[in-house]
C-alpha positions in Angstrom: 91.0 -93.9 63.6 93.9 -93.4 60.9 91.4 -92.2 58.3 89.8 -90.2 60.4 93.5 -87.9 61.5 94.8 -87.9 57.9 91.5 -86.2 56.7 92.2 -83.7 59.6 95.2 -83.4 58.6 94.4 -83.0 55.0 91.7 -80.2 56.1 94.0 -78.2 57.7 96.6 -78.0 55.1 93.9 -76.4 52.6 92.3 -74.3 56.0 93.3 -70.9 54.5 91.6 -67.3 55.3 89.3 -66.4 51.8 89.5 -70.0 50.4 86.3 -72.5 50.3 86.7 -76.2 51.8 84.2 -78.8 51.0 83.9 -82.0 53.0 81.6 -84.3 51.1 80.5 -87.7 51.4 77.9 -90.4 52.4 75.7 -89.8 54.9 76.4 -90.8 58.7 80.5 -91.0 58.0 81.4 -88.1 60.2 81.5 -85.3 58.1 80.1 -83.0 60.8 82.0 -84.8 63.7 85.4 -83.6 61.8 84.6 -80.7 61.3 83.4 -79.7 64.5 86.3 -81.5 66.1 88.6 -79.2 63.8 86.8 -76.0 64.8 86.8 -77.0 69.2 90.8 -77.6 68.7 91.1 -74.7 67.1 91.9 -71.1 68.3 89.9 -69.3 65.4 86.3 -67.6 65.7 84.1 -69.0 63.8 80.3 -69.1 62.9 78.9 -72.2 62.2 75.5 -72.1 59.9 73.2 -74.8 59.4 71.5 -74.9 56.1 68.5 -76.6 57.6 67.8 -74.3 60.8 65.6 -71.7 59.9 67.3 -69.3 62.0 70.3 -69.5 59.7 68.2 -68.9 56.7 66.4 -65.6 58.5 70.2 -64.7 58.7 71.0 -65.0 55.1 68.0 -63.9 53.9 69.2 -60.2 52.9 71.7 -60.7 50.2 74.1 -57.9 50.8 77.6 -57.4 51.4 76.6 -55.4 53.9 74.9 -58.0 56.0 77.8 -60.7 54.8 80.2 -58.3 56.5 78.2 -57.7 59.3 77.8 -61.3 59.9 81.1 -62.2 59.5 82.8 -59.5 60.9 85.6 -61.1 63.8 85.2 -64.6 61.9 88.1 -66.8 60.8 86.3 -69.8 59.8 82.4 -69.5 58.4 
């Protein structure tokens, strides 16, 4: 689909180490499905984080740099 490569192609021009991307949008227009397809062709580590498993939120729940480097420590993408 065209929209769908120039919105991956968008996304990776602004996929910088440090910066925050937000994909935004409707539900059920493949917000997820990009991104996920972004992360599988690429050759970055990354941890991916659900804000609606619980598990995630166990993970997050101690707000220190400490734990945020701990987490993210060998991660390109979060």
């Amino acid at each position: 689909m065209k929209i769908q490569r120039q919105l991956e192609a968008i996304l990776l021009k602004y996929l910088k180490p440090g910066k925050v991307n937000l994909v935004v949008g409707a539900r059920r227009v493949g917000k997820t499905y990009l991104i996920k397809k972004i992360l599988k062709e690429s050759n970055e580590k990354y941890l991916w984080l659900n804000g609606d498993d619980e598990t995630a939120h166990k993970l997050l729940e101690e707000k220190s740099i400490i734990n945020y480097q701990r987490l993210t420590a060998g991660i390109d993408i979060l």
